[in-house]
C-alpha positions as CSV (number, residue, x, y, z in Angstrom):
1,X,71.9,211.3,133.8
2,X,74.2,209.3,132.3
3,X,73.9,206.4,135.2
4,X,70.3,206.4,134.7
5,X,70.3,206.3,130.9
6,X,73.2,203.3,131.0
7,X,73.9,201.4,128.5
8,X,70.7,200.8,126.3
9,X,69.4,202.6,123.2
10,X,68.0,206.6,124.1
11,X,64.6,206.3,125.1
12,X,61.9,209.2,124.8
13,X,60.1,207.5,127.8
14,X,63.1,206.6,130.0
15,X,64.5,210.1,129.2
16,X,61.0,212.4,130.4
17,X,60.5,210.0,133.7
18,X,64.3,210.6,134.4
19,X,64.2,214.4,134.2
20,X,60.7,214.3,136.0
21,X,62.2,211.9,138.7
22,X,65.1,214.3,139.2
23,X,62.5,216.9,139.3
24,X,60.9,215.7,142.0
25,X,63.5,214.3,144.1
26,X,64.9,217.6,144.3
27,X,62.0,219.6,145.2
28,X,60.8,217.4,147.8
29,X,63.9,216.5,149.4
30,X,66.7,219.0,149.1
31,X,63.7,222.0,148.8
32,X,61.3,221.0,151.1
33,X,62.8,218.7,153.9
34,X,66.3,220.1,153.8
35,X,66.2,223.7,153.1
36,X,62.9,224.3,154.4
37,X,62.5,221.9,156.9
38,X,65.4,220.8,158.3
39,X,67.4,224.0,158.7
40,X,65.0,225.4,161.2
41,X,66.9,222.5,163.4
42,X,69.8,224.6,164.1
43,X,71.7,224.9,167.7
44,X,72.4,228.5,168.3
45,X,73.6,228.7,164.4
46,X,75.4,225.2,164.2
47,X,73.7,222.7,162.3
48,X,74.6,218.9,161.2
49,X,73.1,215.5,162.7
50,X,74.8,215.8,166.3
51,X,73.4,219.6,166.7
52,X,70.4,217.9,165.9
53,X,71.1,215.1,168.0
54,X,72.2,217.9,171.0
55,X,69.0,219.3,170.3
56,X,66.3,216.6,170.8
57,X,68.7,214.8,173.5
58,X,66.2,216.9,176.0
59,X,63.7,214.4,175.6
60,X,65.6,211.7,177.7
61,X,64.8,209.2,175.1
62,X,67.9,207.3,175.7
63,X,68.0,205.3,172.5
64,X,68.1,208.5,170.1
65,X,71.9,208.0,170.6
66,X,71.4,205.3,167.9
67,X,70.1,207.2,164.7
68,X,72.7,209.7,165.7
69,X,75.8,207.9,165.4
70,X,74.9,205.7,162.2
71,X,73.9,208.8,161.0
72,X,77.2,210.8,161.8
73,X,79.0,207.6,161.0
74,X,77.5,207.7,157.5
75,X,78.3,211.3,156.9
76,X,82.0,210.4,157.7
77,X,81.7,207.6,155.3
78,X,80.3,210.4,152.8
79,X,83.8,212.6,153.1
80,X,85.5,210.0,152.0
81,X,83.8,209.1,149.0
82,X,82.2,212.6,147.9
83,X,86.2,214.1,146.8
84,X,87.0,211.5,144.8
85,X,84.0,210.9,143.0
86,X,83.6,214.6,142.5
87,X,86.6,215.1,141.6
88,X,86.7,211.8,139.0
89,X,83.9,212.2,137.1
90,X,85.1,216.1,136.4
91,X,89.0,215.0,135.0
92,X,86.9,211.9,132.8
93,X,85.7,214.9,130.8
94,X,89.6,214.8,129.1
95,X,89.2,211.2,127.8
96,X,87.2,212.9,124.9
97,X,90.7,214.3,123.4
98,X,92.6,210.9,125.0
99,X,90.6,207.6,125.0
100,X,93.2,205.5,126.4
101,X,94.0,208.5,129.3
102,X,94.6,207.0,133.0
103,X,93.0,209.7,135.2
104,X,94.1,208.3,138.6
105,X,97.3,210.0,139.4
106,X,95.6,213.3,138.1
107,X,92.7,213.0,140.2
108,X,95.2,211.9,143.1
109,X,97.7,215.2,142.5
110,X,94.5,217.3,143.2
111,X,92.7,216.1,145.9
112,X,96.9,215.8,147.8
113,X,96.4,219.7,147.1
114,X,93.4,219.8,148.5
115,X,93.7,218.0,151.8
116,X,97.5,220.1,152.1
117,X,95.7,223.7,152.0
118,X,93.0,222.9,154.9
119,X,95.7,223.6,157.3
120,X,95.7,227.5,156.0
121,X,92.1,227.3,156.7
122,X,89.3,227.7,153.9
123,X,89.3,231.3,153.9
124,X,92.4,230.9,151.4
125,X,90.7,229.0,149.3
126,X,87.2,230.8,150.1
127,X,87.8,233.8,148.3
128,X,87.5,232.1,144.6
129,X,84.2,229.9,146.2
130,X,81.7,233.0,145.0
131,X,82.4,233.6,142.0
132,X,83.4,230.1,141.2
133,X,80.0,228.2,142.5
134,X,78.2,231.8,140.4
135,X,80.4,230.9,137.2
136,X,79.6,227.3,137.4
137,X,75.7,227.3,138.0
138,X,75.4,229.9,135.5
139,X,77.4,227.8,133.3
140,X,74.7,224.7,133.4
141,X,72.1,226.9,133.1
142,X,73.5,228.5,129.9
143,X,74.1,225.3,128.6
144,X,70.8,223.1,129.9
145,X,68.5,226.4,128.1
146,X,70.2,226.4,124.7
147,X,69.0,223.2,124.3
148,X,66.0,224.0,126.1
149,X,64.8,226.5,123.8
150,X,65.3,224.0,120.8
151,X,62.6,221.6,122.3
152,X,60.5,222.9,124.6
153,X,58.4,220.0,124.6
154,X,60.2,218.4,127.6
155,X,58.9,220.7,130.6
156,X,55.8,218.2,130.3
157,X,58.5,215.9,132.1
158,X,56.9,218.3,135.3
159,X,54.1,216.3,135.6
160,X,54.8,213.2,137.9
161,X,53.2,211.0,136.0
162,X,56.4,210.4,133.9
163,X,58.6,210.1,137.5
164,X,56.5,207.3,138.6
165,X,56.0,205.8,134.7
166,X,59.8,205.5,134.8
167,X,60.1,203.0,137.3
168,X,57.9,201.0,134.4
169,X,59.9,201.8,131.4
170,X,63.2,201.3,132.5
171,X,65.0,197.9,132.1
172,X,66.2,198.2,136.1
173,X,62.9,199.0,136.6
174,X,62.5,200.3,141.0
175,X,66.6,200.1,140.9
176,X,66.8,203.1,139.1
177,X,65.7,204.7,142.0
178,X,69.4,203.9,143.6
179,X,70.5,206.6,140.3
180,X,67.8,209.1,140.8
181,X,69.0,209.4,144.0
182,X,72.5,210.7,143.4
183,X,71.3,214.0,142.2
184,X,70.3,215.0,146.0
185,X,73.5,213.5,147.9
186,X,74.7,217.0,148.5
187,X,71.7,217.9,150.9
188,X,73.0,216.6,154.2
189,X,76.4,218.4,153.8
190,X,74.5,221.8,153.3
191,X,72.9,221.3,156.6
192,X,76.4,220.0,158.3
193,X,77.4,223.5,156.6
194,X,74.8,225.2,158.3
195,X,77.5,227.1,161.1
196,X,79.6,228.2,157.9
197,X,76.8,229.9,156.0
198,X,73.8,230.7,157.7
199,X,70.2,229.9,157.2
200,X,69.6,233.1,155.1
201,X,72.3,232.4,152.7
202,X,71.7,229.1,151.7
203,X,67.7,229.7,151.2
204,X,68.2,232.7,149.2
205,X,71.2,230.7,147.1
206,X,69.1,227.8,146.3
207,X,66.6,229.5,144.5
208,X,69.3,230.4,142.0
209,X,71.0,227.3,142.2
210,X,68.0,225.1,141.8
211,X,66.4,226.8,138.8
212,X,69.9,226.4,137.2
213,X,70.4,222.6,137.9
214,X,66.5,221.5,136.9
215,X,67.3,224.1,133.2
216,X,70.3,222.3,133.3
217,X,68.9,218.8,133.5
218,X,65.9,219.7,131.4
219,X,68.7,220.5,128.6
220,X,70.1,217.4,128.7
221,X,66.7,215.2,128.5
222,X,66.4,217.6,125.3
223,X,69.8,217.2,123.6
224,X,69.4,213.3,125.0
225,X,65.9,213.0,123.1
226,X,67.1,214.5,119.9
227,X,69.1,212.0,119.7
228,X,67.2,208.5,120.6
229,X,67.8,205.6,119.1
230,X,71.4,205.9,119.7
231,X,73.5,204.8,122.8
232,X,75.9,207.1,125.0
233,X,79.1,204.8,123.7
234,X,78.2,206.0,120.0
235,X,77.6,209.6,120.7
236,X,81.2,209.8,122.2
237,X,82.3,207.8,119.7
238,X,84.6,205.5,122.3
239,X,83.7,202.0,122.5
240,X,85.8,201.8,125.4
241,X,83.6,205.2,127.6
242,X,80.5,206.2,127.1
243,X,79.7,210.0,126.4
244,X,78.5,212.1,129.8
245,X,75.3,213.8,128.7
246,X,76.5,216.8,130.8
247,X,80.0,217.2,128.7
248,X,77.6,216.4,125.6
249,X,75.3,219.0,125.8
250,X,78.9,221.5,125.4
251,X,79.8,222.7,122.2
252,X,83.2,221.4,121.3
253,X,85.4,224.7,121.5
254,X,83.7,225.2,124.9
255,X,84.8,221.8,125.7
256,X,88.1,222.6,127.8
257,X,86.6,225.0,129.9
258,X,83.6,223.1,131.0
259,X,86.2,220.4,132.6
260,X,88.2,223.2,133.8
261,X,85.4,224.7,135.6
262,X,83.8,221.3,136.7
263,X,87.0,220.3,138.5
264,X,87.0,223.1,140.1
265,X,83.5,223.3,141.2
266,X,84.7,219.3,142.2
267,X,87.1,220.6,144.8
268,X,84.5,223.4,146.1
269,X,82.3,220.7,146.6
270,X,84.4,218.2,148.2
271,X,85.9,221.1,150.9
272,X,82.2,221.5,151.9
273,X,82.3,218.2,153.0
274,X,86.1,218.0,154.8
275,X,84.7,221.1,156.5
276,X,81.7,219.9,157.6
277,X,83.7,216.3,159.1
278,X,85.7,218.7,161.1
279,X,82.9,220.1,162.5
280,X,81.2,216.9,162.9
281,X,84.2,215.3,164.8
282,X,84.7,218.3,166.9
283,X,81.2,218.0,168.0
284,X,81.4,214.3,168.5
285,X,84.1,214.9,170.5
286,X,82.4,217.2,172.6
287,X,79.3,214.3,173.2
288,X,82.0,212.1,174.3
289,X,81.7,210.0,170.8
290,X,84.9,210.5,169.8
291,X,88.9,210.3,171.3
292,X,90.1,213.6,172.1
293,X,91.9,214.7,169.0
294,X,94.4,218.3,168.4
295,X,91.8,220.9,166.8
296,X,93.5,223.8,165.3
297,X,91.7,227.1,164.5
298,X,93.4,228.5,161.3
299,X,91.7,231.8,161.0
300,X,90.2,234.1,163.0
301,X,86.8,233.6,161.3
302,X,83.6,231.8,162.9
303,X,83.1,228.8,162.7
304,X,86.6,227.8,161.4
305,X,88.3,224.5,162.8
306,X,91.1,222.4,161.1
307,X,91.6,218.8,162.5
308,X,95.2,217.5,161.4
309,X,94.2,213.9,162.2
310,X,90.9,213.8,160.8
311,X,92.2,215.7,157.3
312,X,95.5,212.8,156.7
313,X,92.4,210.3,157.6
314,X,90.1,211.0,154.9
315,X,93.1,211.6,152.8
316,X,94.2,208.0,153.3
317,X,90.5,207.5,152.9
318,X,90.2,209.0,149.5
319,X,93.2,207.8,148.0
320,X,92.2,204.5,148.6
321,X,89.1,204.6,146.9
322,X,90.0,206.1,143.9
323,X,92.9,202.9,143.4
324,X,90.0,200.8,144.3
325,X,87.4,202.1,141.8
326,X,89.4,203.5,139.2
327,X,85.9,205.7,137.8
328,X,83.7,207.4,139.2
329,X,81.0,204.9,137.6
330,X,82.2,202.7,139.6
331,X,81.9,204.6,142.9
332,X,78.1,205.2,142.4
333,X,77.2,202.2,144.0
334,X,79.5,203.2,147.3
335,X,78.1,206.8,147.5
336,X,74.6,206.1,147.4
337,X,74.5,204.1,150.4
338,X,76.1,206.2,152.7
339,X,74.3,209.2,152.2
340,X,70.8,207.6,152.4
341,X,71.6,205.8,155.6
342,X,72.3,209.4,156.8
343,X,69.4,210.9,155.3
344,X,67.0,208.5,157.1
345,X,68.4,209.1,160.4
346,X,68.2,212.5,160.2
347,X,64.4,212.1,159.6
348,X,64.1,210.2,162.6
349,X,65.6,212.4,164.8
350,X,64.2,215.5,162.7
351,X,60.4,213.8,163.8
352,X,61.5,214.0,167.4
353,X,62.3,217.4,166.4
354,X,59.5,218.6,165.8
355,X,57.3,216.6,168.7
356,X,60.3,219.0,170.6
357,X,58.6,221.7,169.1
358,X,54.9,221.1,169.3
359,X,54.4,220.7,165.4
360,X,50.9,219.6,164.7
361,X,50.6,215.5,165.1
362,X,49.2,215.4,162.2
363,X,51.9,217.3,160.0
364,X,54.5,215.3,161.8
365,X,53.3,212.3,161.2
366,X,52.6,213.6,157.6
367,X,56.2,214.4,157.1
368,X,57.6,211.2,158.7
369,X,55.4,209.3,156.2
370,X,56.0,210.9,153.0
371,X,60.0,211.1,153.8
372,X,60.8,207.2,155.7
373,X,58.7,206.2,152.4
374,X,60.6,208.1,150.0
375,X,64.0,207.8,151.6
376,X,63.3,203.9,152.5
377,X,62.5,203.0,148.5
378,X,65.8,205.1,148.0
379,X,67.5,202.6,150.4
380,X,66.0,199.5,148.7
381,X,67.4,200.8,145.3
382,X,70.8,201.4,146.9
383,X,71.1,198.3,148.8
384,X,70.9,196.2,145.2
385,X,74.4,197.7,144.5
386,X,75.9,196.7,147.9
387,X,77.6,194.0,146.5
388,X,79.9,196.2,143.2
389,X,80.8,198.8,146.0
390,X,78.4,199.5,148.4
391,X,80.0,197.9,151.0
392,X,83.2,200.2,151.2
393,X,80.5,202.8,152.4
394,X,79.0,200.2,154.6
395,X,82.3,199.3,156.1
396,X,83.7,202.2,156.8
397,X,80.6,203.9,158.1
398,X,80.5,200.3,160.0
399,X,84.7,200.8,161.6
400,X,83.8,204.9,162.4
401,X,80.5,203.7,163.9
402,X,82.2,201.3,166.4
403,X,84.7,203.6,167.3
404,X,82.1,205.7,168.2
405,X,80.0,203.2,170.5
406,X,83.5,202.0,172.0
407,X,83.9,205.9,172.9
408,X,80.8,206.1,174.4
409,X,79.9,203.3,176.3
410,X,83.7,203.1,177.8
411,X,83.2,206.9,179.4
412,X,79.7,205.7,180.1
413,X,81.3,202.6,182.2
414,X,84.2,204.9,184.0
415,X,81.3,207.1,185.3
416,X,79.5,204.5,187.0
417,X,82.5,203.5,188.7
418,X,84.3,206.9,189.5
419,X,83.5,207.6,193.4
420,X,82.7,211.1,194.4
421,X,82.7,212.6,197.8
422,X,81.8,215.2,199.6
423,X,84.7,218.2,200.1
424,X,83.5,218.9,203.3
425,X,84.3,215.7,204.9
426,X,87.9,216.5,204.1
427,X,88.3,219.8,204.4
428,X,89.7,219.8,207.9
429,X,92.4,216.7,207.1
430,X,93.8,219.1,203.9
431,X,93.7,222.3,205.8
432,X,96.0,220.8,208.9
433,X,98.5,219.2,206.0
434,X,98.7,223.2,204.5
435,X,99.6,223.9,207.8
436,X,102.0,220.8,208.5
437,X,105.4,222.3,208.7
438,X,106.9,219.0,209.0
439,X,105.8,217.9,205.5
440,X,108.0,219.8,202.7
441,X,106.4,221.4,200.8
442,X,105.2,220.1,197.2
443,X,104.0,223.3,195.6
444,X,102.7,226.7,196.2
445,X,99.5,225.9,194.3
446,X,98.6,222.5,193.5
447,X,95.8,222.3,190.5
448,X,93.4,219.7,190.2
449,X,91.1,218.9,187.2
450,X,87.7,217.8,188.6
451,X,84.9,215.5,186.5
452,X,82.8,216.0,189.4
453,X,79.8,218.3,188.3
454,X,78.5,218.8,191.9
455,X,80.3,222.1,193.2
456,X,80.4,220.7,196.3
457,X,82.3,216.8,195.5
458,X,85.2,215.7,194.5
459,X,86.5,212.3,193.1
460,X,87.9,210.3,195.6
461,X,90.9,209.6,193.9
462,X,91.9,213.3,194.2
463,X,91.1,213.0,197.9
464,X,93.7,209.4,197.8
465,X,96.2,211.2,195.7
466,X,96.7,214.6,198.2
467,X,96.8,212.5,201.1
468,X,97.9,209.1,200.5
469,X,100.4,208.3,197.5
470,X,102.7,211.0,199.0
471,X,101.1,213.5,201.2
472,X,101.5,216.9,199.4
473,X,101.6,219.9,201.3
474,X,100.6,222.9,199.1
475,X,99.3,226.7,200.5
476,X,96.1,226.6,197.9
477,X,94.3,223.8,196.6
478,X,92.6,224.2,193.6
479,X,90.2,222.2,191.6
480,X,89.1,223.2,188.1
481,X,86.4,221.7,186.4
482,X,85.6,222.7,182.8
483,X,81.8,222.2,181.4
484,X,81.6,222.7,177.8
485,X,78.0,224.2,177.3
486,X,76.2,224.0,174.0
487,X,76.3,227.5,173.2
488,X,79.4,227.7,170.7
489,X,81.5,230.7,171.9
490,X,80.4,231.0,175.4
491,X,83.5,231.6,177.7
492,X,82.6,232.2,181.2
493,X,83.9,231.2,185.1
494,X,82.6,230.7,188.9
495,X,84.8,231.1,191.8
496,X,84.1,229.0,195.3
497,X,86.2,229.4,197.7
498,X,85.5,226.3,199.9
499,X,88.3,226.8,202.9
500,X,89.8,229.9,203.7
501,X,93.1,230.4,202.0
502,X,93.3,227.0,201.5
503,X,90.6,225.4,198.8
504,X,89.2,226.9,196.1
505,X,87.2,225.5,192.9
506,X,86.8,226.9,189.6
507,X,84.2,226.2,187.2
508,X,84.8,227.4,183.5
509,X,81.7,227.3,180.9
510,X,83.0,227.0,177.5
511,X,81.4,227.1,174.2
512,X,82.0,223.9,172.4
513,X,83.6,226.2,169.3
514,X,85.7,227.3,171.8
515,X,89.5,225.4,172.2
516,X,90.1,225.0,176.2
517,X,93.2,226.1,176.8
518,X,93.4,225.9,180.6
519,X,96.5,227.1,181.3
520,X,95.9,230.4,179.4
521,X,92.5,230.8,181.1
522,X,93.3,230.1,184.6
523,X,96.3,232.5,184.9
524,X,93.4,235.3,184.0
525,X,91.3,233.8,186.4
526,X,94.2,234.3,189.1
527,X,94.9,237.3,187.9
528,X,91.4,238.5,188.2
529,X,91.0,237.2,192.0
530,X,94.6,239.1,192.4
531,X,93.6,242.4,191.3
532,X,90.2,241.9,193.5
533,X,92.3,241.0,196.7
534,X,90.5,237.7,196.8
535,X,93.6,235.4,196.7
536,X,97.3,236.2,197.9
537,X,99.4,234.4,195.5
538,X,102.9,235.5,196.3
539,X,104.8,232.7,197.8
540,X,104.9,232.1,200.9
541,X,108.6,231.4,201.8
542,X,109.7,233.9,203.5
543,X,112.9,235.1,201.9
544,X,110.5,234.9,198.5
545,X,107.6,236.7,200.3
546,X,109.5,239.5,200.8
547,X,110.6,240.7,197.4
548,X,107.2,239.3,195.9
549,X,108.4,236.9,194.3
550,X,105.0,234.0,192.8
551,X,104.2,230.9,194.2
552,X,104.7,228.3,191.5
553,X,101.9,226.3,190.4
554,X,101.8,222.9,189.9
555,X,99.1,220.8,187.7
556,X,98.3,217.0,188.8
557,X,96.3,215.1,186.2
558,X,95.2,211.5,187.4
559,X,94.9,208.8,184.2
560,X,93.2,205.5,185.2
561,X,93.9,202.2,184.1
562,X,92.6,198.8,184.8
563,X,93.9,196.9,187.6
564,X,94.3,193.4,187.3
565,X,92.2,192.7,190.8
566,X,89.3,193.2,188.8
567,X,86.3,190.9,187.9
568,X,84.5,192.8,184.9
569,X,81.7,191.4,183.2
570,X,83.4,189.9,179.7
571,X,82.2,192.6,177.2
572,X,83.4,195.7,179.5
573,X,86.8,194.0,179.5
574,X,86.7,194.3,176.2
575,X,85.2,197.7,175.8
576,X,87.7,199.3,178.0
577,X,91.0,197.7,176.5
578,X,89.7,199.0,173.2
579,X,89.2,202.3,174.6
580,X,92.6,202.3,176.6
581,X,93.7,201.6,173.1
582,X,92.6,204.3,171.4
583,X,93.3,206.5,174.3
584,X,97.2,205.9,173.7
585,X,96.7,207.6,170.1
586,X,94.4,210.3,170.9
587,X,95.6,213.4,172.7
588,X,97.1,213.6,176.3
589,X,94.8,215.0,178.7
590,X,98.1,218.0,179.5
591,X,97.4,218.1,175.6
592,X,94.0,218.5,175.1
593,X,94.1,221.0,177.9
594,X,96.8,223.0,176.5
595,X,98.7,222.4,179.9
596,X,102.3,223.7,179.8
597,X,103.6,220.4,179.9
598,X,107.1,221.5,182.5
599,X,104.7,222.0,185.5
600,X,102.1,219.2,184.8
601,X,102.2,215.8,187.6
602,X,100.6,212.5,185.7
603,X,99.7,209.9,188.3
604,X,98.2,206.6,187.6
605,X,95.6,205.4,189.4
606,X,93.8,201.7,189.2
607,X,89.8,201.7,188.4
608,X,89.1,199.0,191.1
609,X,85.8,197.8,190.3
610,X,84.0,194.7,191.5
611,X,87.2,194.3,193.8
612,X,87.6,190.0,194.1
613,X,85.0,188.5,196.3
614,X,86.6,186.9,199.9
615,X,90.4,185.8,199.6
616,X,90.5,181.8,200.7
617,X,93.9,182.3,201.7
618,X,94.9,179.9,205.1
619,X,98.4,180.1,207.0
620,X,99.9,176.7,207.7
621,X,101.8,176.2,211.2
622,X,105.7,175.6,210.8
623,X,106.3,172.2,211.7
624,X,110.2,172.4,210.6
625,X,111.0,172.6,214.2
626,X,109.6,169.4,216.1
């Protein structure tokens, strides 16, 4: 309200169309394409633009990669500006007692607190979320009706007539739109929230909450037309701020407590979003859009996931835009932009959606209409303010967004050039070096991790590094390949015993909720093929044989890098050093395998691709002795 209304003199006209435009904006987007729509998009209980993304991936449209990763980019973007502008324009409630008060290092102090409990997971801070979030809506709807009741004149604001009159009246005239639009920004992070709360919750909650935002709202264009004429500066009676129509419509002993419960409705809101980037990352992660990073799992509840990294990220993030902006006025422009950039996407790949789904054409096409129009005019009012802060959004959606690509396209160029082959043509050569007493002997069990998704291949630089680099004699060879499925807490294996006694692959199926820690889940899975008798594990030195005495296991984990007898194209050069770049930061492989790190091998091995074309090298006779 108090963006839209601005500087100028109270208007009757401007104040109806703004309350009608809010109207509206709410019940078609947040009511009828989020919570209606869009939450029906959920995989197995998980929502968010990549679930949505995992989701409509099934119609090999290559391309739908695009929307998804602006889109997830901008949500990113959205973490880092929704905390601080929250959590701003809450503390700029105290400048009423203290003009001249510098909220930074207050607003600062709190959001520190805030990123520093998400590593004791959000049930801690989870229990006060109820009856905090039922305080504070109850709170703006007390507030909003008492000034309701005292001019009830204003519900005609309803009609749409005065939403689209507004864009007439006002002196920004189709800009406004870019303020209108805040009041919905919350709507994507309630479907990226989807995991943590369930469909049925959040339709049943927003019934309540919506009638007590549109009251509240209603209040204000009430309180705002008793008083026309006047501007916002003179009803807060600081030349230097202009009043908040929200903290005007309190009374002024109730004053302290609306701040007090507004900040902390701030921080509820801005750890809906942190959540919902950790489980945005660890799902980006899991399409291969993101370096491996450490996930932590604070609590034993669903759903829960705590990404050190990420957190000190948007931290860094958030800190940096509150020395930048100094208000929350002055952030506006910034979170606009991201969110509607997200909100488009998501329509896009919602449309495929529903094609998915075999929604009637013409309701699809319906939808897609109404919403590209609405959320496109919302862009064009946004873009205006790129140049007094939108572009932070811009960039940093712009630097997560390349990392991103970089991610992808890099693992998308190692698989073209990783050579598989087939086990079988090798079985015979790795049986006879088992058996090769003349070889010592490198381990009892030797462990490889396989990419190749064919049960029946194997890389060939697995194949080079048993028998080549330094022939290694082992009694079992095993090579475990992990597939993360897109059920979240699926946890299940298949055995293949390829060579008897000698080779044998296992293939785990794990949720992508669920943290693979191979080292803890292959020991079961020797263990179970102990107790059935399937696998003798003891060692098989004799001395140790005898007392029973286990075969160590040993784990070799093959890293590539590029060799320099290489002619890449120019941009895949550059691709992959990036990528090798950020692969130093991110996690090991031992790491993001929870491999105990005393028995694990790392080997190097060179991608040779496009090996040099025909060496002109020419021997020269030795004339020295004529």
């Amino acid at each position: 309200m108090k963006a839209i209304v601005g500087k100028q003199a109270i208007d009757t006209d401007v104040v109806l169309g703004a309350i009608s435009c809010i109207f509206w904006t709410l019940t078609l987007q947040t009511t009828f394409k989020y919570v209606i729509l869009t939450l029906r998009a959920d995989n197995k209980g998980e929502g968010g633009i990549f679930s949505l993304y995992t989701l409509v991936k099934k119609l090999k449209k290559k391309w739908l990669i695009v929307p998804a990763i602006i889109g997830g980019s901008a949500l990113l973007a959205d973490g880092i500006i929704t905390p601080p502008i929250s959590v701003s324009s809450a503390i700029e409630g105290l400048k009423t007692y203290n003009h001249d008060l510098n909220t930074i290092p207050i607003v600062i102090a709190i959001l520190f607190i805030l990123f520093f409990i998400q590593r004791f997971g959000t049930k801690f801070v989870g229990k006060f979320f109820g009856p905090m979030m039922l305080l504070w809506f109850g709170m703006l709807g007390i507030l909003g009706g008492i000034h309701l009741f005292g001019n009830i004149a204003v519900l005609k604001a309803l009609n749409p007539y005065y939403a689209i009159h507004l864009l007439q009246v006002h002196n920004e005239g189709f800009y406004v739109l870019g303020y209108v639009f805040l009041c919905t920004t919350g709507a994507e992070a309630l479907y990226s929230d989807l995991g943590h709360c369930g469909i049925k919750n959040i339709r049943i909650s927003w019934i309540f909450v919506k009638t007590m935002l549109v009251i509240n709202y209603f209040g204000q264009g009430a309180y705002l037309i008793a008083h026309s004429g006047k501007t916002l500066t003179e009803l807060s009676g600081n030349p230097s701020n202009p009043g908040n129509p929200f903290y005007l419509v309190m009374p002024d002993w109730f004053l302290p407590f609306g701040i007090a419960i507004a900040t902390s409705a701030a921080v509820i809101a801005s750890q809906a979003l942190i959540s919902g980037s950790f489980t945005l990352i660890s799902e980006a992660m899991r399409l291969n859009l993101w370096p491996k990073v450490r996930v932590k799992y604070p609590t034993e509840l669903k759903g829960q996931l705590y990404i050190p990294s990420i957190n000190w990220l948007l931290f860094i993030g958030c800190v940096f835009i509150v020395v930048h902006f100094e208000e929350s006025g002055n952030m506006e422009a910034a979170y606009g932009l991201a969110i509607v950039l997200c909100m488009i996407m998501t329509t896009i790949l919602l449309g495929f959606f529903m094609v998915l789904k075999r929604y009637n054409p013409f309701f699809i096409v319906l939808v897609l209409a109404t919403y590209l129009s609405i959320e496109i005019s919302f862009f064009m009012a946004n873009i205006q303010k790129f140049s007094h802060g939108g572009y932070v959004s811009v960039f940093i959606a712009g630097l997560l967004a390349f990392v991103m690509v970089v991610w992808f396209t890099a693992k998308k160029i190692r698989k073209e050039y990783t050579e598989f082959v087939k086990i079988d043509n090798f079985k015979k050569v790795i049986s006879d070096l088992s058996n090769d007493l003349s070889i010592p002997k490198y381990a009892t069990h030797l462990v490889y991790l396989t990419n190749a998704g064919m049960s029946d291949e194997i890389e060939s630089k697995i194949v080079y590094s048993i028998l080549q680099k330094r022939p290694k004699r082992a009694d079992i060879y095993w090579f475990v390949h992990v597939n993360v499925t897109d059920e979240p807490y699926e946890m299940e294996y298949r055995v293949r015993e390829m060579e008897k006694d000698d080779i044998i692959r296992v293939d785990f199926y794990l949720g992508f909720r669920v943290a693979p820690r191979i080292n803890l889940l292959f020991k079961k899975v020797v263990q179970d093929l102990v107790k059935n008798g399937e696998v003798d594990i003891t060692s098989r030195y004799e001395s140790l044989q005898r007392n029973n005495v286990i075969g160590d296991f040993k784990f070799v984990l093959i890293e590539k890098f590029i060799s320099y007898d290489n002619d890449f194209p120019w941009y895949e050069r550059i691709i992959l050093d990036i990528y090798f770049l950020l692969k130093k930061i991110s996690l090991s492989e031992e790491q993001a395998f929870g491999l105990d790190s005393s028995s694990v091998k790392v080997e190097q091995y060179p991608i040779l691709i496009h090996p040099p074309g025909e060496i002109n090298l020419h021997r020269i006779k030795d004339r020295s002795h004529h």
